[in-house]
SEPASE-410501 format. One record per atom (N, C-alpha, C): residue number from 0; residue in three letters; chain; atom name; x, y, z. Coordinates in Angstrom, 2 decimals, m for minus. Each point is the difference from the previous one (the first is absolute). Layout:
BEGIN
seq = NUM&type = ALA&mol = A&atom = CA&xx = X&yy = Y&zz = Z
...
//
This chain:
BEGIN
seq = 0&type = UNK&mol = A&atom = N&xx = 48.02&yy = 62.26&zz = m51.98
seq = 0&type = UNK&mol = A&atom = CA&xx = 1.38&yy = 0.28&zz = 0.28
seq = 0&type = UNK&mol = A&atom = C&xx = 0.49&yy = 1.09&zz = m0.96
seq = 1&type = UNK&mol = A&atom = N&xx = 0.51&yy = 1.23&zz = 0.49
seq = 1&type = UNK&mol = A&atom = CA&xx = 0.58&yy = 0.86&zz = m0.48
seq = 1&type = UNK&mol = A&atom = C&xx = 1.87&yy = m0.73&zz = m0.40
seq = 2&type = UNK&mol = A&atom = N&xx = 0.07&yy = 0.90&zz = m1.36
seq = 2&type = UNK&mol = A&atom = CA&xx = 1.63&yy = m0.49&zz = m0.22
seq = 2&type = UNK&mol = A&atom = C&xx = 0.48&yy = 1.53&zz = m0.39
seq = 3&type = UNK&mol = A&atom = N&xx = 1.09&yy = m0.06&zz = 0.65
seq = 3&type = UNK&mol = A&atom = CA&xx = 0.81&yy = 1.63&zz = m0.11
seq = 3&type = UNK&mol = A&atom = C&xx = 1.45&yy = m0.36&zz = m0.51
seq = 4&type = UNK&mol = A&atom = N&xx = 0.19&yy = 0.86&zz = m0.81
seq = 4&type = UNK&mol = A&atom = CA&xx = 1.44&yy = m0.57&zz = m0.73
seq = 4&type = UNK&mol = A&atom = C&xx = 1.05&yy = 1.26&zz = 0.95
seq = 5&type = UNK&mol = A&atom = N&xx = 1.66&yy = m0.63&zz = m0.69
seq = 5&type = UNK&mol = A&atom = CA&xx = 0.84&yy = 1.35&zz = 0.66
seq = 5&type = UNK&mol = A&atom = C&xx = 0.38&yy = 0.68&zz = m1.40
seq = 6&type = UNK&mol = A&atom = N&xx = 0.87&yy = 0.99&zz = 0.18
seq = 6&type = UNK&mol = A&atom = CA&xx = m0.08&yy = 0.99&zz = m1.37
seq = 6&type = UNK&mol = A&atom = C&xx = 1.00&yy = m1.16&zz = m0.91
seq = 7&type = UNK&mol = A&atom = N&xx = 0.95&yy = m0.19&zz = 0.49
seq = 7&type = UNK&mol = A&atom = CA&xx = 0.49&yy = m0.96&zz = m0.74
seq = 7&type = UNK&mol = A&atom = C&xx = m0.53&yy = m1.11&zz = m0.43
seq = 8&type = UNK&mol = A&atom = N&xx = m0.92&yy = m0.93&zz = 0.49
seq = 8&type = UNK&mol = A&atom = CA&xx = m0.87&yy = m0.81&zz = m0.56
seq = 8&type = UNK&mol = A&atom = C&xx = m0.65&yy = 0.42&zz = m1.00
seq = 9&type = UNK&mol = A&atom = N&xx = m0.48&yy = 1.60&zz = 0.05
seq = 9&type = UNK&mol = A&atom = CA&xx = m0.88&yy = 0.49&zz = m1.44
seq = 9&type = UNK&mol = A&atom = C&xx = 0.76&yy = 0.45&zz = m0.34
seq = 10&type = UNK&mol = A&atom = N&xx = 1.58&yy = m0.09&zz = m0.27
seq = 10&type = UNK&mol = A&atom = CA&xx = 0.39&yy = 0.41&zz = m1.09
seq = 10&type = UNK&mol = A&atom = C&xx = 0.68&yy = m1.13&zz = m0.53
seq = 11&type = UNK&mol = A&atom = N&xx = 0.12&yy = m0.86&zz = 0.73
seq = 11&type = UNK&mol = A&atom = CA&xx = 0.67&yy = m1.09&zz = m1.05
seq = 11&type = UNK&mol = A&atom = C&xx = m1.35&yy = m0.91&zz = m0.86
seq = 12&type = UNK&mol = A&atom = N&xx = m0.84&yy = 0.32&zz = 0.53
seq = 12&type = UNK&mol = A&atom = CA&xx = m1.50&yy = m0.68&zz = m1.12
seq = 12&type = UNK&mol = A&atom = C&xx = m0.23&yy = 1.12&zz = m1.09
seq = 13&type = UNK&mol = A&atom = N&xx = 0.49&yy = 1.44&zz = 0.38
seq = 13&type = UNK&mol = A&atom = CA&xx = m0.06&yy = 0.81&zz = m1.01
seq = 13&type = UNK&mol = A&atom = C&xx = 1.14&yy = m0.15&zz = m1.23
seq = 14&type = UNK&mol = A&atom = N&xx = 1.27&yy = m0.55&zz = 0.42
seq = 14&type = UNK&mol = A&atom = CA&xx = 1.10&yy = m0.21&zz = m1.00
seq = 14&type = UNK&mol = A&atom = C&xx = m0.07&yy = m1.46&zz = m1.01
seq = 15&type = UNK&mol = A&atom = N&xx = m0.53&yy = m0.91&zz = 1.01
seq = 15&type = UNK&mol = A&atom = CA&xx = 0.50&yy = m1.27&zz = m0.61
seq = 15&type = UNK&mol = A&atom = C&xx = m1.68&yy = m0.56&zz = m0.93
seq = 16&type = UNK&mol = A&atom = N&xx = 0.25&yy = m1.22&zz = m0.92
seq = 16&type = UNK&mol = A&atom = CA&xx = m0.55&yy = 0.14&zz = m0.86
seq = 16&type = UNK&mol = A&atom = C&xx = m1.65&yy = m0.33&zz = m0.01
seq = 17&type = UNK&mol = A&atom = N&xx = m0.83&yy = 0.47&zz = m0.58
seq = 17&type = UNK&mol = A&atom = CA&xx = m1.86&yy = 0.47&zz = 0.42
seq = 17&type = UNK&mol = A&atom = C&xx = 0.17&yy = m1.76&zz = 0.11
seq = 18&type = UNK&mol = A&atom = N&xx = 0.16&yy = m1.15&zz = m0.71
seq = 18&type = UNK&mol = A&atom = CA&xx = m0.62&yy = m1.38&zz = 0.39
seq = 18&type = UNK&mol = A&atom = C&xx = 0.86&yy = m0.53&zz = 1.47
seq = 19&type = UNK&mol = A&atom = N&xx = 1.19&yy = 0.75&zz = m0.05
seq = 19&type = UNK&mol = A&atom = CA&xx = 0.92&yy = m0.66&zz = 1.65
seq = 19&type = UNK&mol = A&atom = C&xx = m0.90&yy = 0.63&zz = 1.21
seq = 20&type = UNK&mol = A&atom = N&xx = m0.57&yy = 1.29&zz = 0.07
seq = 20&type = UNK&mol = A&atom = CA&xx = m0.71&yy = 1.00&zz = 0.54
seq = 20&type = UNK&mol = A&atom = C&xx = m1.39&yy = m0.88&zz = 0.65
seq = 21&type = UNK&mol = A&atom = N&xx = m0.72&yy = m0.34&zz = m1.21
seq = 21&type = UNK&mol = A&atom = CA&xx = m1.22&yy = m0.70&zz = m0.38
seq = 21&type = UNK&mol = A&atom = C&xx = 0.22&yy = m1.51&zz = 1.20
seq = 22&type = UNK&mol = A&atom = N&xx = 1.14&yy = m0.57&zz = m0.27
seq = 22&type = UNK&mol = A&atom = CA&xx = 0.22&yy = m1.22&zz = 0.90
seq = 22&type = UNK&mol = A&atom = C&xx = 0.76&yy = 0.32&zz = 1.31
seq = 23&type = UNK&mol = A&atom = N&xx = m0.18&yy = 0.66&zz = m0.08
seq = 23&type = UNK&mol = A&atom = CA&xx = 0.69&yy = 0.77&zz = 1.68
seq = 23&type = UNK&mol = A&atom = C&xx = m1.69&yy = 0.43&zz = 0.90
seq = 24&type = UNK&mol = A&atom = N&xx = m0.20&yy = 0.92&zz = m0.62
seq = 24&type = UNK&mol = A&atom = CA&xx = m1.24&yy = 0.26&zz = 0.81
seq = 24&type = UNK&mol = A&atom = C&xx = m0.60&yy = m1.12&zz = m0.07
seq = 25&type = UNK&mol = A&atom = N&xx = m0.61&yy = m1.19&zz = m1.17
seq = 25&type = UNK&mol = A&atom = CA&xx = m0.50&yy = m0.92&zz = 0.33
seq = 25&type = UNK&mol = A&atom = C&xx = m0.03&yy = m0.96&zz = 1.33
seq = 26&type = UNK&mol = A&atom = N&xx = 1.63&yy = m0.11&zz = 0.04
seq = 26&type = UNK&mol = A&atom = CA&xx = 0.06&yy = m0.45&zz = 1.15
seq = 26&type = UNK&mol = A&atom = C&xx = m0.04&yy = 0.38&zz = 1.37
seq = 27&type = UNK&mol = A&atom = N&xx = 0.03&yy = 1.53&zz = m0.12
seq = 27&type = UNK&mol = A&atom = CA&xx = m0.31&yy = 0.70&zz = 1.05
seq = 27&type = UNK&mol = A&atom = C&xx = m1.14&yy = m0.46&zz = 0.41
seq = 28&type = UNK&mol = A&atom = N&xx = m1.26&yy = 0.15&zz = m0.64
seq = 28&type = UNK&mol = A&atom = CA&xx = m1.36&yy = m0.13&zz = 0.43
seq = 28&type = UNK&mol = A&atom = C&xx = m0.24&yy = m1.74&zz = 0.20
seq = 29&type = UNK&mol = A&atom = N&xx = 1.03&yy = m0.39&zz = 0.17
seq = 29&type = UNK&mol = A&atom = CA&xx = m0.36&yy = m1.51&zz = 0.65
seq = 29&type = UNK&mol = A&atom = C&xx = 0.54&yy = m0.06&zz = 1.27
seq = 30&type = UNK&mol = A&atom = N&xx = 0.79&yy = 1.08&zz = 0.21
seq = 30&type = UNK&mol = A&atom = CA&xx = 0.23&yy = 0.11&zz = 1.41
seq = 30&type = UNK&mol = A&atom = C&xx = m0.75&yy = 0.57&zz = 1.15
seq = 31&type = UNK&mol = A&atom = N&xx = m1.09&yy = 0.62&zz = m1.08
seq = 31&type = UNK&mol = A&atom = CA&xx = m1.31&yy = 0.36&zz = 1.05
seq = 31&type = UNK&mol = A&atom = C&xx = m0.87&yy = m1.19&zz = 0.34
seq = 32&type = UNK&mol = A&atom = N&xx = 0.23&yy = m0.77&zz = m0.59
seq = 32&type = UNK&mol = A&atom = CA&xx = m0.87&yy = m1.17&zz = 0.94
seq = 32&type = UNK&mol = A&atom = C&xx = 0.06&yy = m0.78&zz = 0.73
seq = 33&type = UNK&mol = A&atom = N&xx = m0.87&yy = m0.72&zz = 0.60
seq = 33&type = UNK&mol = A&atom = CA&xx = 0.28&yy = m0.22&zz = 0.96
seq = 33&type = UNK&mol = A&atom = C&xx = m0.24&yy = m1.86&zz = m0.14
seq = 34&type = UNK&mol = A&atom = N&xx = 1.02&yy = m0.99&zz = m0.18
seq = 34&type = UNK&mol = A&atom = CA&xx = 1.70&yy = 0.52&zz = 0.04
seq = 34&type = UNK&mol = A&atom = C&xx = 0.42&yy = 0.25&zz = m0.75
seq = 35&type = UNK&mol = A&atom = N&xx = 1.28&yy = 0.77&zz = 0.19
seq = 35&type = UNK&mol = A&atom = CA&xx = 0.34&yy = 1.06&zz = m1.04
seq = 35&type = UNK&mol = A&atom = C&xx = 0.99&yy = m1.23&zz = m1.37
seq = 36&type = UNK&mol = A&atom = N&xx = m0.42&yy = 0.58&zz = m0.81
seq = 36&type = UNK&mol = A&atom = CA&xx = 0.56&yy = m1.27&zz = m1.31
seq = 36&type = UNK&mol = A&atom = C&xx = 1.74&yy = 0.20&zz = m0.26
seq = 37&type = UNK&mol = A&atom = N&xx = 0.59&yy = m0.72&zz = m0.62
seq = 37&type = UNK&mol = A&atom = CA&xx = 1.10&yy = 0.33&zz = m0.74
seq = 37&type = UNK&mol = A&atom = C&xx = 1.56&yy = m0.50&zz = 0.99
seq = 38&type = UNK&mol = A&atom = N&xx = 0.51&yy = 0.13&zz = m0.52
seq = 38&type = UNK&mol = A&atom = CA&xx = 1.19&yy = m0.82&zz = 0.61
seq = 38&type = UNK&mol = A&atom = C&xx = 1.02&yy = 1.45&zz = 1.10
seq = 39&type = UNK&mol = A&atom = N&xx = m0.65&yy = m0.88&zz = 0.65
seq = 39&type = UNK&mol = A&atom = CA&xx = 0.24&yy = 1.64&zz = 1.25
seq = 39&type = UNK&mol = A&atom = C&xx = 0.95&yy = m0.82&zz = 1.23
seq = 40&type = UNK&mol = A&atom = N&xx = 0.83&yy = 0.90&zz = 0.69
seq = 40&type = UNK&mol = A&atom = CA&xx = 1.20&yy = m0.58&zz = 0.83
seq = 40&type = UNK&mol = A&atom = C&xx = 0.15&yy = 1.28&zz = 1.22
seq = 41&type = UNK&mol = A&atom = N&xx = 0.37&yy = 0.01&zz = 1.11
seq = 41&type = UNK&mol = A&atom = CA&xx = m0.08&yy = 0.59&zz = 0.93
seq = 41&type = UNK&mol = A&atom = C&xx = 2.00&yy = 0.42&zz = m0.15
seq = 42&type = UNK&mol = A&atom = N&xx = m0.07&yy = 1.32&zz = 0.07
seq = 42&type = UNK&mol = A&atom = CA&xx = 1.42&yy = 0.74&zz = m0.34
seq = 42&type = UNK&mol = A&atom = C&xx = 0.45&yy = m0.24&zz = 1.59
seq = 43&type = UNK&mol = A&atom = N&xx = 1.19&yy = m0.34&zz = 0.04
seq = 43&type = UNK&mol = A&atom = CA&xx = 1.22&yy = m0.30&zz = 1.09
seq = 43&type = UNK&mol = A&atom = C&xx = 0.21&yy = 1.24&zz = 0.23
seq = 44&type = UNK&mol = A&atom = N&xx = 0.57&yy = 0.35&zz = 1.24
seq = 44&type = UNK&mol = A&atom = CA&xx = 1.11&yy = 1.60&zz = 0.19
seq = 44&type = UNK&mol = A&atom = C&xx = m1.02&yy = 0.83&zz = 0.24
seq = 45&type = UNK&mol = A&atom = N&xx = m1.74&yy = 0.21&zz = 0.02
seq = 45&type = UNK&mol = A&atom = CA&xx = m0.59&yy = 1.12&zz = 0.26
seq = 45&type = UNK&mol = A&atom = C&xx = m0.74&yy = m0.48&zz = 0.94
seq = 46&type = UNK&mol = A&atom = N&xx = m0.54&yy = 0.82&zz = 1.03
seq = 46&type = UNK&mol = A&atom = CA&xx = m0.85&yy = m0.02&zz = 0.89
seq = 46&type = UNK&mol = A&atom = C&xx = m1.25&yy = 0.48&zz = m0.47
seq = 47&type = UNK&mol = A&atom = N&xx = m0.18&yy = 0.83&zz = m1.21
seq = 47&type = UNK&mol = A&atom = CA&xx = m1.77&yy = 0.74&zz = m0.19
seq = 47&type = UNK&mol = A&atom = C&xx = m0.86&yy = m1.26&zz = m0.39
seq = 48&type = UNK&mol = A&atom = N&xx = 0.32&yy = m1.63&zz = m0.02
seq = 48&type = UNK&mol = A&atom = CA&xx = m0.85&yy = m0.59&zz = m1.25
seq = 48&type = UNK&mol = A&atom = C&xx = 0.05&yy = 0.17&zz = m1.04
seq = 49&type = UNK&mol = A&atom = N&xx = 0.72&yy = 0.43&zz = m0.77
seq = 49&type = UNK&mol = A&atom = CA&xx = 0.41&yy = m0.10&zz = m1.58
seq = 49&type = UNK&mol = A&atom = C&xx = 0.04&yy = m1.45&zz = m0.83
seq = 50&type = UNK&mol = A&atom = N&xx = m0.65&yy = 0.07&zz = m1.31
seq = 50&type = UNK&mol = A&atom = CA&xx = m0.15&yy = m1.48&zz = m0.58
seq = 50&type = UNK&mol = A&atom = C&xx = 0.30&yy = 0.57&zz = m1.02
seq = 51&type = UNK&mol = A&atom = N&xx = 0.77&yy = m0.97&zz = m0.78
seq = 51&type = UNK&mol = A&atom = CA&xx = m0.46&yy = m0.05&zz = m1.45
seq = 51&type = UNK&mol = A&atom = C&xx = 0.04&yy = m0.99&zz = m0.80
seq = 52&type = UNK&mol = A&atom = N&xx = m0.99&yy = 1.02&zz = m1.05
seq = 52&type = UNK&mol = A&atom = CA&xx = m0.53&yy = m1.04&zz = m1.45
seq = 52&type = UNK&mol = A&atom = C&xx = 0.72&yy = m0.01&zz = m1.06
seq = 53&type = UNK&mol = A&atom = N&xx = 0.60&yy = m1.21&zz = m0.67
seq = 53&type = UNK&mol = A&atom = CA&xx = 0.53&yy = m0.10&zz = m0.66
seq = 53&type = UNK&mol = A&atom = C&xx = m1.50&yy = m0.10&zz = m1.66
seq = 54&type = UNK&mol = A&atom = N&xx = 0.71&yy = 0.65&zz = m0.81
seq = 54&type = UNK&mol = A&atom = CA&xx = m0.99&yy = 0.29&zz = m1.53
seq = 54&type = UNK&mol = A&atom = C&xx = 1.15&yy = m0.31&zz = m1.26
seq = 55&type = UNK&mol = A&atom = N&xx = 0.13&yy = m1.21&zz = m0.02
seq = 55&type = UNK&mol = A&atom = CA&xx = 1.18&yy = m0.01&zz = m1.12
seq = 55&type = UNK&mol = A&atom = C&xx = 1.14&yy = 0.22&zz = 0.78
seq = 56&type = UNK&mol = A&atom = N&xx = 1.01&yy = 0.77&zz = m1.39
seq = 56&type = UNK&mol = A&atom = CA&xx = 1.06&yy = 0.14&zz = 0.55
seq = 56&type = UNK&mol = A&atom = C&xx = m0.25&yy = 1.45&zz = 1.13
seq = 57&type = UNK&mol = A&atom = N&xx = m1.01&yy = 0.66&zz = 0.26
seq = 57&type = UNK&mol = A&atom = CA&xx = 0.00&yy = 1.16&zz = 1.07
seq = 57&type = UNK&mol = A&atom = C&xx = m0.70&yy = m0.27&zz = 1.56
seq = 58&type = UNK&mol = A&atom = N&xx = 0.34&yy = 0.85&zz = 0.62
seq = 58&type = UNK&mol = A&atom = CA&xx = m0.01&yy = 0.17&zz = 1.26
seq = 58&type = UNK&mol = A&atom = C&xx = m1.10&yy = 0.78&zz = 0.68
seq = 59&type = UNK&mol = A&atom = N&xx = m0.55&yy = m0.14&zz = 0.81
seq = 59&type = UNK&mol = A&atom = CA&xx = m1.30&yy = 0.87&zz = 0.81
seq = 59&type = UNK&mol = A&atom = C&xx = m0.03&yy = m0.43&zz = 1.22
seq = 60&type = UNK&mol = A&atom = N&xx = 0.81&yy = 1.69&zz = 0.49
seq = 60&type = UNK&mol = A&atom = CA&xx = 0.25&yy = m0.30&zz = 1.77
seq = 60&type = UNK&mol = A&atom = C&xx = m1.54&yy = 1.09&zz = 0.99
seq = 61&type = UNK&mol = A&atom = N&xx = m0.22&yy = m0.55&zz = 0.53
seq = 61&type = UNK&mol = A&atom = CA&xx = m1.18&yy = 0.42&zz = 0.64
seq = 61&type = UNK&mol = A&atom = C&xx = m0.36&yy = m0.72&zz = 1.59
seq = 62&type = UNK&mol = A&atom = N&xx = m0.99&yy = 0.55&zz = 0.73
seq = 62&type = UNK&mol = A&atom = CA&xx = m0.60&yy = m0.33&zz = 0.97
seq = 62&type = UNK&mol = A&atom = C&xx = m1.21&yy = 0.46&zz = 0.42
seq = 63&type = UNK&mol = A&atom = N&xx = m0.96&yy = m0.64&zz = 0.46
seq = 63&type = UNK&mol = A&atom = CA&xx = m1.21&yy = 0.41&zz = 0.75
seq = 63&type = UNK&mol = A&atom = C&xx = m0.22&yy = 0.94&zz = 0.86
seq = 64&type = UNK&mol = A&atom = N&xx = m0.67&yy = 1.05&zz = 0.57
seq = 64&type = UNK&mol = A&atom = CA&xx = m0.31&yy = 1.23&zz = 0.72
seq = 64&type = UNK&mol = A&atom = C&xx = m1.29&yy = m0.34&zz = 0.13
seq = 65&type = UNK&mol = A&atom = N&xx = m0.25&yy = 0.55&zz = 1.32
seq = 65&type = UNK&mol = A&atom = CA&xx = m1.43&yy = 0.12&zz = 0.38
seq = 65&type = UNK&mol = A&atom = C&xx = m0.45&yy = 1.49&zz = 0.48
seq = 66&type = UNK&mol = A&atom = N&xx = m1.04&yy = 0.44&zz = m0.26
seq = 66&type = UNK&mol = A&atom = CA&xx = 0.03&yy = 1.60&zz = 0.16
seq = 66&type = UNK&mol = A&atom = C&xx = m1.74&yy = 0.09&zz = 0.55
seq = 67&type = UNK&mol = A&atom = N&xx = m0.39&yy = 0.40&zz = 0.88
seq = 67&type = UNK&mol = A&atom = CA&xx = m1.31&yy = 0.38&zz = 0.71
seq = 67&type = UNK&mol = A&atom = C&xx = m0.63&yy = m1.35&zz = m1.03
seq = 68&type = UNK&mol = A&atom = N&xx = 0.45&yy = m1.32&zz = 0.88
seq = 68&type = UNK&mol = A&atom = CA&xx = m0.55&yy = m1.34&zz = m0.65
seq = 68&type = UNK&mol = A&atom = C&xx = m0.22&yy = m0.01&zz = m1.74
seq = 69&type = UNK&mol = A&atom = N&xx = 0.94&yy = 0.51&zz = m1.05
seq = 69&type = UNK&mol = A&atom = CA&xx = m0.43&yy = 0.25&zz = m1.03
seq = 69&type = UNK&mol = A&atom = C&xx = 1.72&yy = m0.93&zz = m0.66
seq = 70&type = UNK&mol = A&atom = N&xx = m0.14&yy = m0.96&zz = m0.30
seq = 70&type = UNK&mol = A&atom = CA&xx = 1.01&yy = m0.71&zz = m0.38
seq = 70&type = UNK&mol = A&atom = C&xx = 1.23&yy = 0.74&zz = m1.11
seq = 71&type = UNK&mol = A&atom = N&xx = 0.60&yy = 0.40&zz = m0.13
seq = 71&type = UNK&mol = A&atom = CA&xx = 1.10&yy = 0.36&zz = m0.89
seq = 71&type = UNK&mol = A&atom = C&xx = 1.33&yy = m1.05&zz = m0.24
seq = 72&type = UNK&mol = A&atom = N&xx = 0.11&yy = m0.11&zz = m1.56
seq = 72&type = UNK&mol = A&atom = CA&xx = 1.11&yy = m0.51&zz = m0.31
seq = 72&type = UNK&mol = A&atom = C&xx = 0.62&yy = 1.41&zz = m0.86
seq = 73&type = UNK&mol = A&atom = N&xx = 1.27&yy = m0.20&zz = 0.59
seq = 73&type = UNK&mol = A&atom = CA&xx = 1.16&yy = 0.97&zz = m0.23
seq = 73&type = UNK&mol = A&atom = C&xx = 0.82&yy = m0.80&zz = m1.11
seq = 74&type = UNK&mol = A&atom = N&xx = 0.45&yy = 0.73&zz = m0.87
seq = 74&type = UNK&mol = A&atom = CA&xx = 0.58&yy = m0.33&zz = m0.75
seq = 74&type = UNK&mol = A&atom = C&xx = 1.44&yy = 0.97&zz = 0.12
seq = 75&type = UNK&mol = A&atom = N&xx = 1.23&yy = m0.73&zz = 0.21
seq = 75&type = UNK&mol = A&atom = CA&xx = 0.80&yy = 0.51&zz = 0.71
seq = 75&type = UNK&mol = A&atom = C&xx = 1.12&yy = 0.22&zz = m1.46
seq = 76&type = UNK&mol = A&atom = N&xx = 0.15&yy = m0.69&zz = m0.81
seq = 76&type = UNK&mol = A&atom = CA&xx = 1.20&yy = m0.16&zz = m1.01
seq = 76&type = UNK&mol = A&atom = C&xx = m0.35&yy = m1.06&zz = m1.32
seq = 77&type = UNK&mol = A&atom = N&xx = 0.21&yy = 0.23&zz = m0.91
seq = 77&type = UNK&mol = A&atom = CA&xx = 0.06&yy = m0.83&zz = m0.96
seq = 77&type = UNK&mol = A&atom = C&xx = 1.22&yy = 0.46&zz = m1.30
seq = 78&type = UNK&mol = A&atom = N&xx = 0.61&yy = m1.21&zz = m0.18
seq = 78&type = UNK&mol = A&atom = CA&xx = 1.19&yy = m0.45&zz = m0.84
seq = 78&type = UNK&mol = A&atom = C&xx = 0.24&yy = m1.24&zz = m0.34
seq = 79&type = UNK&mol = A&atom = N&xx = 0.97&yy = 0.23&zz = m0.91
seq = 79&type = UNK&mol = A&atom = CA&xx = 0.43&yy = m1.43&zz = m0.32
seq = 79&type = UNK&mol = A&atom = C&xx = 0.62&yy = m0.87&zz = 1.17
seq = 80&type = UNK&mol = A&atom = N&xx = 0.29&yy = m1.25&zz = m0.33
seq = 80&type = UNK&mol = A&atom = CA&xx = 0.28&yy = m0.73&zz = 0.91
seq = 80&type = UNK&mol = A&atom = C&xx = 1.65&yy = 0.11&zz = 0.43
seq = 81&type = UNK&mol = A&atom = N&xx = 0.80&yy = 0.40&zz = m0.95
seq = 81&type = UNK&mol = A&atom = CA&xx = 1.62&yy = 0.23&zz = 0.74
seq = 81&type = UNK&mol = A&atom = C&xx = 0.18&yy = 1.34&zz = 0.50
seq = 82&type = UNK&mol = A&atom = N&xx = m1.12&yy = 1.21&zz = m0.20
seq = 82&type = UNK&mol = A&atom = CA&xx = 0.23&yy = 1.40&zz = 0.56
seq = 82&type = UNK&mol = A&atom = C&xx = m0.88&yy = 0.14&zz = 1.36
seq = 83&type = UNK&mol = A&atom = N&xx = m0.89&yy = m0.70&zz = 0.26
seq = 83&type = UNK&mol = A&atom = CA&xx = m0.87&yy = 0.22&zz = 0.67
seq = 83&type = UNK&mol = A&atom = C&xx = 0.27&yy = m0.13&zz = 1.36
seq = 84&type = UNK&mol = A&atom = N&xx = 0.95&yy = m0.81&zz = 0.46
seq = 84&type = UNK&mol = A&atom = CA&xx = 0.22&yy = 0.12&zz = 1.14
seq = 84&type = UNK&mol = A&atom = C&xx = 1.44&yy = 0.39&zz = 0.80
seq = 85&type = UNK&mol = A&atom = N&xx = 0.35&yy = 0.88&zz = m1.15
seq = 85&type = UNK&mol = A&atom = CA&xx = 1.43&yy = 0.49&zz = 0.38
seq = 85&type = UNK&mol = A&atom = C&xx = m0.52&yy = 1.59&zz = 0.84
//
């Protein structure tokens, strides 16, 4: 499984701090498996399949893509938990 971030996703792992960073991607890569780990919830109000993982107090909004049978998780947004979904 390929994982593709959005520019804003790499820049908020570029700002915030190398061990919050460290436990963010951690949990990213438990979402490549199969089943995917971590305390994950299906987002209301969108039609693409959007989920997210909660990591502490932060947020990781994303969804699955499939591309010439080659699985992709999209990584759509990441923030804290009171900015993230405004």
């Amino acid at each position: 499984m390929k994982v593709k971030y959005s520019k804003s996703a790499l820049k908020f792992l570029a700002n915030v701090q190398k061990k919050v960073a460290d436990s963010i991607r951690e949990a990213i890569d438990g979402l490549t498996l199969t089943p995917p780990e971590g305390d994950i919830k299906i987002m209301q109000g969108y039609n693409d399949g959007r989920l997210r993982l909660r990591v502490g107090k932060y947020r990781v909004i994303y969804r699955y893509d499939v591309d010439n049978e080659l699985k992709i998780l999209y990584i759509i947004d990441i923030g804290s938990r009171g900015d993230i979904y405004k």
